[in-house]
C-alpha positions in Angstrom: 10.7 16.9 9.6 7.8 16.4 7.2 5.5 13.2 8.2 6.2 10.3 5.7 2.4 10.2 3.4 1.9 5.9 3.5 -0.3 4.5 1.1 -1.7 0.7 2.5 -2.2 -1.6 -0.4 -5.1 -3.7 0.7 -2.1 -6.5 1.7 -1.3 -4.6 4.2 -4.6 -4.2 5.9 -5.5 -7.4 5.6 -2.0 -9.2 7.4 -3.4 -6.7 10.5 -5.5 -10.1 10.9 -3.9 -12.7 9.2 -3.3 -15.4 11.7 -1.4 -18.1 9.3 1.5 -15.3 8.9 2.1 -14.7 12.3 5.3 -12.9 11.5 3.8 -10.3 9.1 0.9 -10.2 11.3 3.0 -8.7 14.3 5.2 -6.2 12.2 2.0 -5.0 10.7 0.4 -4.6 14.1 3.7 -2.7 15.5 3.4 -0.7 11.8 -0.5 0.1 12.9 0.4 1.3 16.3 2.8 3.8 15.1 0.4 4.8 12.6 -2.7 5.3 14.9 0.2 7.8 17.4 -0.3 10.1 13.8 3.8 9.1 13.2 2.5 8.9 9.2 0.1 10.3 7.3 -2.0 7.0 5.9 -4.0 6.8 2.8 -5.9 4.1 1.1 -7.8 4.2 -2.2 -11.3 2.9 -3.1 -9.4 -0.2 -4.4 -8.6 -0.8 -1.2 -12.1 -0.2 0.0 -13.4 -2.2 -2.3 -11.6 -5.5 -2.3 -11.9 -5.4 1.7 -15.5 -5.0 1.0 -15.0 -8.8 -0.7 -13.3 -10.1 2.5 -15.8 -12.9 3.7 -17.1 -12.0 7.8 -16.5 -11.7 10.2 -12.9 -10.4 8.6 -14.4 -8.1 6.9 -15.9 -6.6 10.2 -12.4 -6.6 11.9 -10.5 -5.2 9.1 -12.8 -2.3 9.1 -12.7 -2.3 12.3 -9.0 -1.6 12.4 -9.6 1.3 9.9 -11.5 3.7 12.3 -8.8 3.4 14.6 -6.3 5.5 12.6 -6.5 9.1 10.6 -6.6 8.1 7.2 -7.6 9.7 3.6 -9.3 7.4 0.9 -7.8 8.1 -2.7 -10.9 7.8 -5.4 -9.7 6.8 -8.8 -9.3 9.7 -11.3 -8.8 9.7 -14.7 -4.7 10.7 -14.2 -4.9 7.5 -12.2 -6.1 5.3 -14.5 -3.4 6.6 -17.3 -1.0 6.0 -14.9 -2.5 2.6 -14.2 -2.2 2.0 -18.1 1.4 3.4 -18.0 2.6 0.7 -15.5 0.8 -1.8 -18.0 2.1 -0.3 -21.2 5.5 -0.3 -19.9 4.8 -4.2 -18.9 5.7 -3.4 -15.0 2.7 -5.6 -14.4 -0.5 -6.9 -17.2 -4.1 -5.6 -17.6 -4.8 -9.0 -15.6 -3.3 -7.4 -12.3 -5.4 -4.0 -13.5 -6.3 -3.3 -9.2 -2.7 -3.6 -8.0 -1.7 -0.8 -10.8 -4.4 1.2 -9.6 -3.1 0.8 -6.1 0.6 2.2 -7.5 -1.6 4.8 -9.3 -3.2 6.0 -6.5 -0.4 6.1 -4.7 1.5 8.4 -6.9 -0.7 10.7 -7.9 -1.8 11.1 -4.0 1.7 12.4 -3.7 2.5 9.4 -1.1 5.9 9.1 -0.3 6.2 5.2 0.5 3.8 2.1 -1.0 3.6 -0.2 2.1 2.6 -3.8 0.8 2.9 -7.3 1.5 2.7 -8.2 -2.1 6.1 -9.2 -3.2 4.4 -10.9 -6.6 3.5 -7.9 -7.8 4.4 -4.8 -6.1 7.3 -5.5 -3.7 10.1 -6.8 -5.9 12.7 -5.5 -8.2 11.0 -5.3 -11.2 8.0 -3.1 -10.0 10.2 -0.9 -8.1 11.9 -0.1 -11.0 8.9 0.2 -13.0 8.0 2.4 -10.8 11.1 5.0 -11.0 10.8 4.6 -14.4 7.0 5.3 -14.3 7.1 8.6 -12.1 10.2 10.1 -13.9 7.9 10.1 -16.8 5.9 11.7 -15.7 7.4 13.6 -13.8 5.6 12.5 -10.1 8.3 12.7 -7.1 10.0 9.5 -6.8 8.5 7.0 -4.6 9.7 3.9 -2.1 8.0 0.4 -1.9 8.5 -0.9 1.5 7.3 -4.1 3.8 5.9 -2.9 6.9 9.1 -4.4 8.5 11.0 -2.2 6.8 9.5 0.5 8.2 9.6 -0.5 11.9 12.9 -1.0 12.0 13.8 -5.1 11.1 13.0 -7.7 12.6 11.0 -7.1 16.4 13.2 -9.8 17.5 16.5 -8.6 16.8 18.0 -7.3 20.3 
């Protein structure tokens, strides 16, 4: 069975230390560990990169940190990724104002990612953008692509027995 390609939105890397959402915070922590046993493929873009470069220290520091512990590819921005970028704001999925969170989709499509793992339900995890995003990649013509929590993909809830 092919390995699931993941792409973090920068949401995602920063709830690995985000100690007023204890809840995220563990499911992204039990997401991190599978990822670091090579369960998924992992890729982040130089979005990502670059708004955790923002993160004030020592976060910063620890969020990088967290990086070198797992096999991961960085996605640069291309030009097809900024079409697409301009697509999802064309298509008013999202506005020019929310320009790095359509990069992020961007970059995850055109890396050929199978799943967009985020914590930003404004944005990127709701109905709207998932649509959007169908709509987006059958035009065109990317493979079809999930938007998930990271609880989703651990399973639920930890606590559930």
């Amino acid at each position: 069975m092919k390995k699931l390609k993941l792409y973090f939105d920068t949401s995602v890397i920063s709830h690995l230390d985000q100690q007023d959402a204890p809840e995220k915070m563990r499911d992204t922590l039990a997401l991190w560990d599978n990822t670091k046993t090579g369960e998924y493929d992992v890729a982040i873009s130089s979005v990502t990169e670059r708004e955790l470069e923002a993160c004030a220290e020592p976060k910063r520091t620890t969020l990088f940190n967290y990086l070198q512990q797992v096999t991961h590819s960085i996605v640069p921005l291309d030009e097809q990724m900024l079409v697409i970028a301009d697509k999802v704001v064309e298509l008013g999925i999202l506005t020019a104002k929310n320009i790095d969170d359509c990069q992020h989709i961007a970059a995850a499509i055109v890396s050929g990612c199978d799943v967009i793992v985020s914590w930003n339900f404004k944005h990127i995890v709701n109905h709207k953008t998932i649509q959007g995003v169908k709509a987006v990649t059958a035009i065109t013509g990317y493979p079809e692509m999930l938007i998930y929590t990271p609880t989703i993909l651990i399973g639920g809830d930890q606590d559930d027995s």
